[in-house]
PQR file of N, CA, C, O and H, with PARSE charges and radii, in Angstrom:
ATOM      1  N   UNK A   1      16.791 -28.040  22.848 -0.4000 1.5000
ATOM      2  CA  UNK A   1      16.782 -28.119  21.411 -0.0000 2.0000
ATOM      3  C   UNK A   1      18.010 -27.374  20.881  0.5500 1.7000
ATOM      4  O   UNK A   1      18.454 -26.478  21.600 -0.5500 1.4000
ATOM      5  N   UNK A   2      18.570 -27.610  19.803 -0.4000 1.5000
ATOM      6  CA  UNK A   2      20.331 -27.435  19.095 -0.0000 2.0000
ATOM      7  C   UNK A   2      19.691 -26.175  18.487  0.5500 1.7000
ATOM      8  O   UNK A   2      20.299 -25.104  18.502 -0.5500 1.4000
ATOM      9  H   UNK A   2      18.209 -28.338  19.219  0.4000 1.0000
ATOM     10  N   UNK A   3      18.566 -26.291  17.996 -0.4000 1.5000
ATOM     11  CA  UNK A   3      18.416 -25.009  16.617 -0.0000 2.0000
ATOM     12  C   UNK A   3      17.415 -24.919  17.234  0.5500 1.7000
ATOM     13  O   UNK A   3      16.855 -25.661  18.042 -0.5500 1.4000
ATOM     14  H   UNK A   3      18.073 -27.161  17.983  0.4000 1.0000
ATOM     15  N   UNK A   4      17.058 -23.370  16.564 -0.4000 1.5000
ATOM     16  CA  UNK A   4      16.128 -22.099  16.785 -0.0000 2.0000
ATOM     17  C   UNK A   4      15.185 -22.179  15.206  0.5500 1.7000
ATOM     18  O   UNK A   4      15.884 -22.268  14.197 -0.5500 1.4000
ATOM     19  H   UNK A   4      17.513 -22.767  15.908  0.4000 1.0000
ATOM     20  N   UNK A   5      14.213 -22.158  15.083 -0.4000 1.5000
ATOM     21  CA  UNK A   5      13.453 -21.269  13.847 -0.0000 2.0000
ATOM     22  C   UNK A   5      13.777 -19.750  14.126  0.5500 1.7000
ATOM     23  O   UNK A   5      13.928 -19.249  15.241 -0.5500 1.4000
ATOM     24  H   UNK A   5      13.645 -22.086  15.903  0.4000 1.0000
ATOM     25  N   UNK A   6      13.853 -19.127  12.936 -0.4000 1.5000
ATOM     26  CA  UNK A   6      13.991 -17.732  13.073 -0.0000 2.0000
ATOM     27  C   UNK A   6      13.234 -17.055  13.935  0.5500 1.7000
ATOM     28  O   UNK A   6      13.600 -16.291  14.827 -0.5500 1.4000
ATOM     29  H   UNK A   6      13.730 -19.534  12.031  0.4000 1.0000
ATOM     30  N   UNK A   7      11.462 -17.582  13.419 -0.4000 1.5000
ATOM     31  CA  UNK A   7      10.651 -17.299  14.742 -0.0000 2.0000
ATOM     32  C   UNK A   7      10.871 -17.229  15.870  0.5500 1.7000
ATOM     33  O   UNK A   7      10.708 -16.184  16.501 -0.5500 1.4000
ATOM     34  H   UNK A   7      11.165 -18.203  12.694  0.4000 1.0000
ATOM     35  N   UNK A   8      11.411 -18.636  16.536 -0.4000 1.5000
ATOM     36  CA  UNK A   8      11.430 -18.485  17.784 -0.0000 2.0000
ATOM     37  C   UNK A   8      12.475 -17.497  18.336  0.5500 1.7000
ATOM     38  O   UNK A   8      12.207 -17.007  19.433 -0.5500 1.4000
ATOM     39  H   UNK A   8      11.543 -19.484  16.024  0.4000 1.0000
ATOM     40  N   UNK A   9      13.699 -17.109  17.703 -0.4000 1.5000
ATOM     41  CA  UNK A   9      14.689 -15.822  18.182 -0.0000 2.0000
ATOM     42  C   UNK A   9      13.564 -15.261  17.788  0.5500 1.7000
ATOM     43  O   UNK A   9      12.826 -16.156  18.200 -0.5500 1.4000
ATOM     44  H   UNK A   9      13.916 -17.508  16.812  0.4000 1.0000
ATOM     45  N   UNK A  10      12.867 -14.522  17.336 -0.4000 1.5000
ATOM     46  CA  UNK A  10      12.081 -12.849  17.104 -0.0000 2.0000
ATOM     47  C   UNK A  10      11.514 -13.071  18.447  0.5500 1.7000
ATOM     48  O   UNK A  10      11.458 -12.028  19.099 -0.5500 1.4000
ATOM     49  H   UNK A  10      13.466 -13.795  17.001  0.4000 1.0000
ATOM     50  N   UNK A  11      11.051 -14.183  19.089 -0.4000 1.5000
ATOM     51  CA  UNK A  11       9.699 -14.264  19.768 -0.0000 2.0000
ATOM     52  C   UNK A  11      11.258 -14.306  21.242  0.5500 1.7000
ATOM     53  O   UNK A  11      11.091 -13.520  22.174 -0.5500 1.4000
ATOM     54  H   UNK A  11      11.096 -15.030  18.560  0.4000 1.0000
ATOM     55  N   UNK A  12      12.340 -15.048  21.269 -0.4000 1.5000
ATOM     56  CA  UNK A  12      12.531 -15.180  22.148 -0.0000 2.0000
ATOM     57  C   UNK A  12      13.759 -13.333  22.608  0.5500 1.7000
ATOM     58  O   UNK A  12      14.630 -13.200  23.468 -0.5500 1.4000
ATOM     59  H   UNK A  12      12.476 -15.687  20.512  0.4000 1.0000
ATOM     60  N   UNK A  13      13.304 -12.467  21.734 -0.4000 1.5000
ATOM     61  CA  UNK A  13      14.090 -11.604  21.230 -0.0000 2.0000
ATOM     62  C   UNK A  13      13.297 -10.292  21.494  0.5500 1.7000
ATOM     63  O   UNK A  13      13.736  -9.163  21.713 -0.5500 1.4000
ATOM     64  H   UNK A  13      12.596 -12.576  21.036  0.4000 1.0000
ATOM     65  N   UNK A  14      11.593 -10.883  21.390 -0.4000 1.5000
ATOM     66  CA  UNK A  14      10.372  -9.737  21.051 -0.0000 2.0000
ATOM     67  C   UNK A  14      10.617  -8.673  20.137  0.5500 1.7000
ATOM     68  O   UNK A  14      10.482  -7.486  20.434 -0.5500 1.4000
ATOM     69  H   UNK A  14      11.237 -11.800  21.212  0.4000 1.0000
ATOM     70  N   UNK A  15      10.932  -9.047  19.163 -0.4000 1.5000
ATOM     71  CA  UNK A  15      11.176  -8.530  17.957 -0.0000 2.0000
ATOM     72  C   UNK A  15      10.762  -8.853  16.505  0.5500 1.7000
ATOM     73  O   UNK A  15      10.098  -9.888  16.563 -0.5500 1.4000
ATOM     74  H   UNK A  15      11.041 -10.011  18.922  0.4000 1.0000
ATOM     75  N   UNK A  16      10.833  -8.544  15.581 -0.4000 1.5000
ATOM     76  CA  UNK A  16       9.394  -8.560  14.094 -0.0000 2.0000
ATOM     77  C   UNK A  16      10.722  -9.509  13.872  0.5500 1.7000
ATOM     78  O   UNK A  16      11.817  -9.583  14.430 -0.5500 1.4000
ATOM     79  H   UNK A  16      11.372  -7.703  15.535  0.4000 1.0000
ATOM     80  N   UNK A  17       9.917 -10.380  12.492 -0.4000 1.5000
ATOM     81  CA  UNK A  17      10.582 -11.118  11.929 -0.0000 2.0000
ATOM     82  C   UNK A  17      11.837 -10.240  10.596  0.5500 1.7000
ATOM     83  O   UNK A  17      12.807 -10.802  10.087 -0.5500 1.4000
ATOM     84  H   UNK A  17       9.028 -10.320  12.039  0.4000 1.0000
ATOM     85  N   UNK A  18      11.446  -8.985  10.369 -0.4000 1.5000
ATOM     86  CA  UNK A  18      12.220  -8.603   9.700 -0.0000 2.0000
ATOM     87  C   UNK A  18      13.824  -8.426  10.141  0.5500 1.7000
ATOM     88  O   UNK A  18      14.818  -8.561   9.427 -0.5500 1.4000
ATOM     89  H   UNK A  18      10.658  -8.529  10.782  0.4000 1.0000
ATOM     90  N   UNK A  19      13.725  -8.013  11.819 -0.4000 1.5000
ATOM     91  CA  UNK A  19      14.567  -7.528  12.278 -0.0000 2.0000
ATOM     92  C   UNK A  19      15.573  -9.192  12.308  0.5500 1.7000
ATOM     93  O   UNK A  19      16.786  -9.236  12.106 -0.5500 1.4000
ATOM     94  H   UNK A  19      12.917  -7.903  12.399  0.4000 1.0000
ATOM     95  N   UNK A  20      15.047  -9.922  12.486 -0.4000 1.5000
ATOM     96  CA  UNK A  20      15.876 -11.349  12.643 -0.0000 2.0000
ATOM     97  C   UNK A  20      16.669 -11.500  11.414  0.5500 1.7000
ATOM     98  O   UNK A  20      17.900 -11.525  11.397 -0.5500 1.4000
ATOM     99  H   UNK A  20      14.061  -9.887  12.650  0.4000 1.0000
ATOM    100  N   UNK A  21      15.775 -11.616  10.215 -0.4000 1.5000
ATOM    101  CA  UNK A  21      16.240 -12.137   8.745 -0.0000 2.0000
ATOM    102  C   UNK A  21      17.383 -10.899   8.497  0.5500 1.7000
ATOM    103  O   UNK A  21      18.258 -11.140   7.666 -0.5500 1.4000
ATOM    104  H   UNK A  21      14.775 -11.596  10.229  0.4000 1.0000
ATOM    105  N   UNK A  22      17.406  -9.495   9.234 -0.4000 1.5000
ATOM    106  CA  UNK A  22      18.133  -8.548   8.896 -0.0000 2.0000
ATOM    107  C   UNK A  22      19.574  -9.124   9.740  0.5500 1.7000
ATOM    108  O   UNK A  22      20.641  -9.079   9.127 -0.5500 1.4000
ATOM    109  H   UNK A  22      16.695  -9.299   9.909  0.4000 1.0000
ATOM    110  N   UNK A  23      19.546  -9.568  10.918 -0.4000 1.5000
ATOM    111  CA  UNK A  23      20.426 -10.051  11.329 -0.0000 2.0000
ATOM    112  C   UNK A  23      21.237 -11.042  11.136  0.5500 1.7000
ATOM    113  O   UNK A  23      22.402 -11.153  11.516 -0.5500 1.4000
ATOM    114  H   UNK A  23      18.680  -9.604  11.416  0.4000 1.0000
ATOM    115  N   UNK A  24      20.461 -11.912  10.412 -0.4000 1.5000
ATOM    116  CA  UNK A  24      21.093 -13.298   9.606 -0.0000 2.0000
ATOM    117  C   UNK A  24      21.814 -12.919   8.116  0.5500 1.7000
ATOM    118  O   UNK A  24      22.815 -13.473   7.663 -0.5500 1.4000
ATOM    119  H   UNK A  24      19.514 -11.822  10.104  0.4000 1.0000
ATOM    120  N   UNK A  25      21.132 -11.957   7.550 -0.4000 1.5000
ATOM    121  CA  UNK A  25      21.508 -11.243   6.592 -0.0000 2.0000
ATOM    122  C   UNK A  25      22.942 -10.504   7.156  0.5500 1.7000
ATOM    123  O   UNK A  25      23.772 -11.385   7.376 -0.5500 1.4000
ATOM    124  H   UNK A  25      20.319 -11.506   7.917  0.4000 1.0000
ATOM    125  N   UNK A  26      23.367  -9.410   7.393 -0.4000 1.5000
ATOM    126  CA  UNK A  26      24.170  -8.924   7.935 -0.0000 2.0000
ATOM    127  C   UNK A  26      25.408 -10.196   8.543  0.5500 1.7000
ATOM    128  O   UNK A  26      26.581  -9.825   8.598 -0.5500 1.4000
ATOM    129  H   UNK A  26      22.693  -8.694   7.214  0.4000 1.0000
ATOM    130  N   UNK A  27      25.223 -10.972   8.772 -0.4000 1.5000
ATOM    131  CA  UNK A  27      26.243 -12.295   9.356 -0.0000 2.0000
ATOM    132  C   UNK A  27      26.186 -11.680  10.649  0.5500 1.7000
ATOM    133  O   UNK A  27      27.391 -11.904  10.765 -0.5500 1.4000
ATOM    134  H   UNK A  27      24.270 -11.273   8.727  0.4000 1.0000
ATOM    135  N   UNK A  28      25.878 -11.069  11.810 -0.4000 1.5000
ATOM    136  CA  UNK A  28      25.468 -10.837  12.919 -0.0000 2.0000
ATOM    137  C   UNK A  28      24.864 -11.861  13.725  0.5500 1.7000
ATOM    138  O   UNK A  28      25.443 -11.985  14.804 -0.5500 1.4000
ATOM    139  H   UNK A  28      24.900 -10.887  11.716  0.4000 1.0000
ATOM    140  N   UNK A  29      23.912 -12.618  13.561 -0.4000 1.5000
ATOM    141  CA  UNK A  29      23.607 -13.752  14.007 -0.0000 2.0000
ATOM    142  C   UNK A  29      23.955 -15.047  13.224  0.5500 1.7000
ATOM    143  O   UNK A  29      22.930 -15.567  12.785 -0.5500 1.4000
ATOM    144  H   UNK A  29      23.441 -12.517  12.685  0.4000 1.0000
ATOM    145  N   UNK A  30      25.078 -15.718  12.919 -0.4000 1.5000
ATOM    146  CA  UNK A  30      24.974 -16.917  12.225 -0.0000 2.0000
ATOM    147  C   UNK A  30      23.769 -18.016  12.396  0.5500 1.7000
ATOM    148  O   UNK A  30      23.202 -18.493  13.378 -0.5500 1.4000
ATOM    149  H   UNK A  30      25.911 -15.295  13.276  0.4000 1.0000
ATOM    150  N   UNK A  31      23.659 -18.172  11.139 -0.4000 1.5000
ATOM    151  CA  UNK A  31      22.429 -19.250  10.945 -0.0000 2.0000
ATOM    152  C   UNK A  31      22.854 -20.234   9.651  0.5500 1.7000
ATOM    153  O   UNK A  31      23.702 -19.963   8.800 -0.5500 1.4000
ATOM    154  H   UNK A  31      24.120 -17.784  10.341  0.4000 1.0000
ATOM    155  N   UNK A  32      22.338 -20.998   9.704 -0.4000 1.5000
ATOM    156  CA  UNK A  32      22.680 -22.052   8.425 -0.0000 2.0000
ATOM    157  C   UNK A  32      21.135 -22.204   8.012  0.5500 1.7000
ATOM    158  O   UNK A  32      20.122 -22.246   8.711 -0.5500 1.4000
ATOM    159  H   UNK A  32      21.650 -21.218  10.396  0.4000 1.0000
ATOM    160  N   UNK A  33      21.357 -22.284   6.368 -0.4000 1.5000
ATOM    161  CA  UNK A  33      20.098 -22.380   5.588 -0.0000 2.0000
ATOM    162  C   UNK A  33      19.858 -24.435   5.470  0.5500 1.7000
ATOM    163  O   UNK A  33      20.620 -25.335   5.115 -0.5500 1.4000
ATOM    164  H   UNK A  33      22.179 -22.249   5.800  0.4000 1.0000
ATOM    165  N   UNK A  34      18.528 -24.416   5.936 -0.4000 1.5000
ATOM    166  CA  UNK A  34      18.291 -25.946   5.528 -0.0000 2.0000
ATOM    167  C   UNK A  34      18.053 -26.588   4.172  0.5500 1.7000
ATOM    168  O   UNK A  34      17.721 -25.586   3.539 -0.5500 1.4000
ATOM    169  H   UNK A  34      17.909 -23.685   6.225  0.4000 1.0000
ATOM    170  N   UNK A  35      17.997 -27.712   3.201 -0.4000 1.5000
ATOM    171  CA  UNK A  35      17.241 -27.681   1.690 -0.0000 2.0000
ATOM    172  C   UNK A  35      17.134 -26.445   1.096  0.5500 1.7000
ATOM    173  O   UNK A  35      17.752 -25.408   1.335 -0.5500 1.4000
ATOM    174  H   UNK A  35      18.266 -28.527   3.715  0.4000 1.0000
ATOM    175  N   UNK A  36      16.271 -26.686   0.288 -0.4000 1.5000
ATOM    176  CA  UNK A  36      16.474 -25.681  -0.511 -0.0000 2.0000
ATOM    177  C   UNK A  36      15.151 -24.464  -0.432  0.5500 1.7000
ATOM    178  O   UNK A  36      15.127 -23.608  -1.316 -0.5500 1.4000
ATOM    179  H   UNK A  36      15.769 -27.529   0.093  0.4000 1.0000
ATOM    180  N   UNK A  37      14.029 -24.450   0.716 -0.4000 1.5000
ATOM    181  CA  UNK A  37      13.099 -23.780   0.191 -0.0000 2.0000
ATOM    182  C   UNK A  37      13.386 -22.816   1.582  0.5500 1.7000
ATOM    183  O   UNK A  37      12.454 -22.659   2.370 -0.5500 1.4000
ATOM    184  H   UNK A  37      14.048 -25.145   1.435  0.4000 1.0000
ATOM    185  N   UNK A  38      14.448 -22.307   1.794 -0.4000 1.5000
ATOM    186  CA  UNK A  38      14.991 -21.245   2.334 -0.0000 2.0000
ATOM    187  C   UNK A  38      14.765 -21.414   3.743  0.5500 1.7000
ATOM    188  O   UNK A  38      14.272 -20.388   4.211 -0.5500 1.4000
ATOM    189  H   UNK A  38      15.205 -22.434   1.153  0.4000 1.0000
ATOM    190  N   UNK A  39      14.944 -22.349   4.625 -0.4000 1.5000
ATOM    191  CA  UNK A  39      14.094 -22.449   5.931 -0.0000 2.0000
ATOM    192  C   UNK A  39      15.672 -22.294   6.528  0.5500 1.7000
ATOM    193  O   UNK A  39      16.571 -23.003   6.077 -0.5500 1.4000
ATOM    194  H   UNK A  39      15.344 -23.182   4.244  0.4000 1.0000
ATOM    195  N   UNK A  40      15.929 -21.225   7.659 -0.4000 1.5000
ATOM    196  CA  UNK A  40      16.721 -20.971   8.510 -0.0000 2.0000
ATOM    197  C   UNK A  40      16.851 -21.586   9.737  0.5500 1.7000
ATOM    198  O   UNK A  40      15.827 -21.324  10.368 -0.5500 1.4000
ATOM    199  H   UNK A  40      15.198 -20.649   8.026  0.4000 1.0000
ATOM    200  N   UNK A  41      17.464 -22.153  10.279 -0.4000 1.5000
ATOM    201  CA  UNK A  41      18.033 -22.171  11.546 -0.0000 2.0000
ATOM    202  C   UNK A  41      19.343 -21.600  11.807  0.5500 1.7000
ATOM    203  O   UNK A  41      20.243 -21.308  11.019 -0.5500 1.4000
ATOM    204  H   UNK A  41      18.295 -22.366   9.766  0.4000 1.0000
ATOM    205  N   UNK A  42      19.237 -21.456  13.633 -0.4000 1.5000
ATOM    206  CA  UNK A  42      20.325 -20.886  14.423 -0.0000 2.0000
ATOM    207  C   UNK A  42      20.643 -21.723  15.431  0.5500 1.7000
ATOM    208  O   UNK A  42      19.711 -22.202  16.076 -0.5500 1.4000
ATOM    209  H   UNK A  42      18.506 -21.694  14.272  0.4000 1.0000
ATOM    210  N   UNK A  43      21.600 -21.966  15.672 -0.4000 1.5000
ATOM    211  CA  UNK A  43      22.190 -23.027  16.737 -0.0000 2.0000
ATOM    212  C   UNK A  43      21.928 -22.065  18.329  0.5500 1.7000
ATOM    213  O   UNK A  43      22.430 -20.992  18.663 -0.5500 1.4000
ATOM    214  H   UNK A  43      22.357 -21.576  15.148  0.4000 1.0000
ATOM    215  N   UNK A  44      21.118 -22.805  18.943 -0.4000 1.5000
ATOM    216  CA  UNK A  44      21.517 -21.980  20.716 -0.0000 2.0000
ATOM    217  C   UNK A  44      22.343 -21.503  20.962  0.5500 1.7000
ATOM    218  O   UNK A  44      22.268 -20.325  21.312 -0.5500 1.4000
ATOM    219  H   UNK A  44      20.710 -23.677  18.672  0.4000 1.0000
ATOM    220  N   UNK A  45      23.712 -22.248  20.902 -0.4000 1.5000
ATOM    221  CA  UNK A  45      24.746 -21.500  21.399 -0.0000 2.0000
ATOM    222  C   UNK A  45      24.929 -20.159  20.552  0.5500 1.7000
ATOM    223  O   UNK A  45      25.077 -19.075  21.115 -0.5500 1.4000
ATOM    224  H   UNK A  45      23.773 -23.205  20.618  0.4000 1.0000
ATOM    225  N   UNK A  46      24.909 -20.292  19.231 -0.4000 1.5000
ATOM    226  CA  UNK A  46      25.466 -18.797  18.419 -0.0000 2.0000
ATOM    227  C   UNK A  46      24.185 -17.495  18.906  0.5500 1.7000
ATOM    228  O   UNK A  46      24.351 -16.276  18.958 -0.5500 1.4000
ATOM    229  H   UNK A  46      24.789 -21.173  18.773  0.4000 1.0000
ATOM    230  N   UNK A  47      22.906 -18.319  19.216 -0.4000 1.5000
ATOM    231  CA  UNK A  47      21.851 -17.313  19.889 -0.0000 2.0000
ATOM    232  C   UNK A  47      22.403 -16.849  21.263  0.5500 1.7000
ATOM    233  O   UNK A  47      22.610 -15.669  21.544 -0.5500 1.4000
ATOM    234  H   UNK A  47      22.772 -19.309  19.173  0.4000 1.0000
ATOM    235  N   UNK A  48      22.641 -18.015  22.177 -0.4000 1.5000
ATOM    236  CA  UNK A  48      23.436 -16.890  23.164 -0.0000 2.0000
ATOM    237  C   UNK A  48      24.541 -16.270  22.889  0.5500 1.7000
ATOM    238  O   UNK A  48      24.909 -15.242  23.457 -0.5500 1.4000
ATOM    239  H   UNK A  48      22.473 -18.974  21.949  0.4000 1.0000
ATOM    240  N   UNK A  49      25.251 -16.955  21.844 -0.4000 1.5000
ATOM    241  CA  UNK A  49      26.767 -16.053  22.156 -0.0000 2.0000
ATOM    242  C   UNK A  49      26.265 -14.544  21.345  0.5500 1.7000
ATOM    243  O   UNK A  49      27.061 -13.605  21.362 -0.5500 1.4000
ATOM    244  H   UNK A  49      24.952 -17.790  21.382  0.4000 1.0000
ATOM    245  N   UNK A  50      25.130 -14.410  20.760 -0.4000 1.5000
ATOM    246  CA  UNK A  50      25.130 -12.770  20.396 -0.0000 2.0000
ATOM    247  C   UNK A  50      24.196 -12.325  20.988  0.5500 1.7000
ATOM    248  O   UNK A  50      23.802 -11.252  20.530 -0.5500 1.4000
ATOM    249  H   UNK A  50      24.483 -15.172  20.746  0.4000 1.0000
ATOM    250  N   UNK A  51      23.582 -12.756  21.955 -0.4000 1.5000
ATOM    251  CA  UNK A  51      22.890 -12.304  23.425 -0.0000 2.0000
ATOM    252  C   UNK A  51      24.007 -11.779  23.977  0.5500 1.7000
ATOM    253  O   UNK A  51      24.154 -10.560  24.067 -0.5500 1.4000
ATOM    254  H   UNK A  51      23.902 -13.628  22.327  0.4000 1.0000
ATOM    255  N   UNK A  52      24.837 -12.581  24.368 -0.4000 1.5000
ATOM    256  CA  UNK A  52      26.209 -11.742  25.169 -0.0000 2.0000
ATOM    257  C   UNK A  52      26.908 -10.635  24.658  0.5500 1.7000
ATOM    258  O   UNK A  52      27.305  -9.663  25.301 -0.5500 1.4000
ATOM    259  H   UNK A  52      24.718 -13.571  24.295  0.4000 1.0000
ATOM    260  N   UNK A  53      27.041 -10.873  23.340 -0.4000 1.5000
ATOM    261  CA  UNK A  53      27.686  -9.796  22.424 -0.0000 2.0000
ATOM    262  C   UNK A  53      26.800  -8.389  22.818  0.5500 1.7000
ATOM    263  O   UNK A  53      27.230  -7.372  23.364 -0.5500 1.4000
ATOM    264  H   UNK A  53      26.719 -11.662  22.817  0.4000 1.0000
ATOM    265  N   UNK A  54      25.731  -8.619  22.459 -0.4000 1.5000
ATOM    266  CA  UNK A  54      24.623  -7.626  22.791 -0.0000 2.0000
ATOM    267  C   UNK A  54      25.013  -6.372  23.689  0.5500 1.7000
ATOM    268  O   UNK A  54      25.311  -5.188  23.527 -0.5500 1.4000
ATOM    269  H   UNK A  54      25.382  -9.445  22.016  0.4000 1.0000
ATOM    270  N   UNK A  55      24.782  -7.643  25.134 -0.4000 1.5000
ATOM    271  CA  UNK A  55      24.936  -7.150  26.395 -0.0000 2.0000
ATOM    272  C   UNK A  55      26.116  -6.456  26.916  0.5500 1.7000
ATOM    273  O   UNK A  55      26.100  -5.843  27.983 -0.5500 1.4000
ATOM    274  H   UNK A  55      24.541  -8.604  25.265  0.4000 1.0000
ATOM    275  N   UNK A  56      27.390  -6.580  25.967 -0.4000 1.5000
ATOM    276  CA  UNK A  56      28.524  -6.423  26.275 -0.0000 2.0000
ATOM    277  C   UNK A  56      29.211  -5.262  25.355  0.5500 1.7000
ATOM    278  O   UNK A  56      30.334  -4.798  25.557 -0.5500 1.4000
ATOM    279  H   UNK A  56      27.403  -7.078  25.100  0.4000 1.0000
ATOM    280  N   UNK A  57      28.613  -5.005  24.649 -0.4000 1.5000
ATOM    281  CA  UNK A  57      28.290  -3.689  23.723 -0.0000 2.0000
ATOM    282  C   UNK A  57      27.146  -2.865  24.678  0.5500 1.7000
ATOM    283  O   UNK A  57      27.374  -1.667  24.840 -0.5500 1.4000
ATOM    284  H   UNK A  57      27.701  -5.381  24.484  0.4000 1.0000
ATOM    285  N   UNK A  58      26.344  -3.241  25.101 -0.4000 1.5000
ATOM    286  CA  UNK A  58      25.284  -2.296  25.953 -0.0000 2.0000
ATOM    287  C   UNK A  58      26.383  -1.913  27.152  0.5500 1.7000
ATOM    288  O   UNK A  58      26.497  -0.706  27.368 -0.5500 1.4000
ATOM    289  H   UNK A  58      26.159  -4.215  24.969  0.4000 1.0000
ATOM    290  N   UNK A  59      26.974  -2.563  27.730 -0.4000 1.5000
ATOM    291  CA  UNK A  59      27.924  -2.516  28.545 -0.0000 2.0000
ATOM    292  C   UNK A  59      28.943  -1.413  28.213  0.5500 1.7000
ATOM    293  O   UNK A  59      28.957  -0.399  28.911 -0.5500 1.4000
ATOM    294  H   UNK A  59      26.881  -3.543  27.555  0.4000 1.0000
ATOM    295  N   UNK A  60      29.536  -1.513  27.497 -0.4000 1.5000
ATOM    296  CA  UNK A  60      30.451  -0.579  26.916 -0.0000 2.0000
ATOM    297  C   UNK A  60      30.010   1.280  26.342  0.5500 1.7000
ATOM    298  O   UNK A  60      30.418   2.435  26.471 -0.5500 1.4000
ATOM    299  H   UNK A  60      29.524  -2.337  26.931  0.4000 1.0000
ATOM    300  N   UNK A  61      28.899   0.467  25.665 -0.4000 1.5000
ATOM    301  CA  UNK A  61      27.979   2.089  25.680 -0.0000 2.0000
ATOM    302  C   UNK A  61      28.045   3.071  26.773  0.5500 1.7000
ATOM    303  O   UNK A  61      28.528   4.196  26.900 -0.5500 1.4000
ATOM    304  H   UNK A  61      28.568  -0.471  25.560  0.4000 1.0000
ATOM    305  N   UNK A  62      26.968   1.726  28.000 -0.4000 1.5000
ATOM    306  CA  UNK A  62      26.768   3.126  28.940 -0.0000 2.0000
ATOM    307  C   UNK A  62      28.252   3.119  29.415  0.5500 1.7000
ATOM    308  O   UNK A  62      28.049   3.999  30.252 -0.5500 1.4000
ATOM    309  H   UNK A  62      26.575   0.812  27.897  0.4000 1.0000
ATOM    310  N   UNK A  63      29.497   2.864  29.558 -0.4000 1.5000
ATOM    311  CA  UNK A  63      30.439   3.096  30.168 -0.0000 2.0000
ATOM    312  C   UNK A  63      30.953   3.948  29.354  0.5500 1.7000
ATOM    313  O   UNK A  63      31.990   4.417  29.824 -0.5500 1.4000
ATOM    314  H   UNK A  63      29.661   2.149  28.878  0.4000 1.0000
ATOM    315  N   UNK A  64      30.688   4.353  28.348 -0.4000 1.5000
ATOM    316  CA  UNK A  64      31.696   5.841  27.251 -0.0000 2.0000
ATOM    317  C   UNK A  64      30.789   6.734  28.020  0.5500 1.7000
ATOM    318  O   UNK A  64      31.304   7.656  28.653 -0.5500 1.4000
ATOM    319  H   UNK A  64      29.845   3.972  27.967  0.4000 1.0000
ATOM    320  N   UNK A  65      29.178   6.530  28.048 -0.4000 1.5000
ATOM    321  CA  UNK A  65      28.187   7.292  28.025 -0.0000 2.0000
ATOM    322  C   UNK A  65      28.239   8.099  29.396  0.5500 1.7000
ATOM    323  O   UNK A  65      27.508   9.051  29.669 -0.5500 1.4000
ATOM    324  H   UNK A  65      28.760   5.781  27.534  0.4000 1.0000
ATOM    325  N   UNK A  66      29.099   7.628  30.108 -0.4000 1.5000
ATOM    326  CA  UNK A  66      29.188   7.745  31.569 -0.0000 2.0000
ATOM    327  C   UNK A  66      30.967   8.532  31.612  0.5500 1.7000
ATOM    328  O   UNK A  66      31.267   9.403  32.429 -0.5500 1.4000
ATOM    329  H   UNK A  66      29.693   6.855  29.887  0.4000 1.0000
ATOM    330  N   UNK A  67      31.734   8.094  30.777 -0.4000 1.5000
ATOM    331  CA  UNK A  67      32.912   8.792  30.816 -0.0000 2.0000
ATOM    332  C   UNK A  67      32.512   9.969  30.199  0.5500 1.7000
ATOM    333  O   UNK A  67      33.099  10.946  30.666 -0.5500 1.4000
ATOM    334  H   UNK A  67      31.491   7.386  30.114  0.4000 1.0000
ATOM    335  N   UNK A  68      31.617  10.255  29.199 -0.4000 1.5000
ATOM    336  CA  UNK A  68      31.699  11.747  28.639 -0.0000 2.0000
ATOM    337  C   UNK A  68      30.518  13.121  29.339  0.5500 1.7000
ATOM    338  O   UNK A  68      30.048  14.142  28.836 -0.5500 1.4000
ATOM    339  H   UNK A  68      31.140   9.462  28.821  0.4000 1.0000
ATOM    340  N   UNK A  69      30.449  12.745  30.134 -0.4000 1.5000
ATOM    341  CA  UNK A  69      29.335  13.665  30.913 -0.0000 2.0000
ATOM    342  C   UNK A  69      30.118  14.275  31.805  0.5500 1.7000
ATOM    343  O   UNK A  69      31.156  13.757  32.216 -0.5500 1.4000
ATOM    344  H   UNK A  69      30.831  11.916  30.542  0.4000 1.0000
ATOM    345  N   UNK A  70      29.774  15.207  32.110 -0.4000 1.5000
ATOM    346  CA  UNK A  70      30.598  16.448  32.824 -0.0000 2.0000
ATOM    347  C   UNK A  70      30.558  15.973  34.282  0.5500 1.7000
ATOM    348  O   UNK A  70      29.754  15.319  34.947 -0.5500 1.4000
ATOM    349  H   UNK A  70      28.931  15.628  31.775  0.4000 1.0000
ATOM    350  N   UNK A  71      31.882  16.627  34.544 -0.4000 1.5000
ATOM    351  CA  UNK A  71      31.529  15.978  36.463 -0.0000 2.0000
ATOM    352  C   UNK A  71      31.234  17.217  36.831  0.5500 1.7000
ATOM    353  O   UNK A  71      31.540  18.292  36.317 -0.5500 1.4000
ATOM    354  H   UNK A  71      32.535  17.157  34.004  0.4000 1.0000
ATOM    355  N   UNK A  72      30.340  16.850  38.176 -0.4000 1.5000
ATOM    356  CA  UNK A  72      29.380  17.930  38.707 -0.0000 2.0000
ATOM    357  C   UNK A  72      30.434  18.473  40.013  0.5500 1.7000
ATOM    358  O   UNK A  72      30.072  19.381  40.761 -0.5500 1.4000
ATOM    359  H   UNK A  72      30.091  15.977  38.594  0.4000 1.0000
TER
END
């Protein structure tokens, strides 16, 4: 399937629906609004490509997190 309901990222995310609409909000996850009675979708690909983003920022974390600790 091309598009996501917001739902299904929270669910495929395990996360509240606030935290999604906060992300679509923010332009963090692109989504396009359908008609007019506010119904969201997200394209798969832009869901994985900020799955990766994610992961690649988690990535980078623990690697500062790991440069600033004292060597033993």
């Amino acid at each position: 399937m091309r598009f996501m309901r917001l739902e299904d990222v929270a669910e495929e995310l395990n996360v509240n629906m606030p935290v999604v609409r906060g992300l679509v909000r923010s332009g963090e996850l692109p989504a396009i609004q359908i008609g007019g009675r506010g119904l969201w979708r997200v394209e798969r690909s832009e869901f994985e490509a900020y799955v990766e983003r994610q992961y690649a920022a988690s990535r980078e974390a623990a690697e500062k997190h790991k440069s600033e600790q004292p060597a033993e």
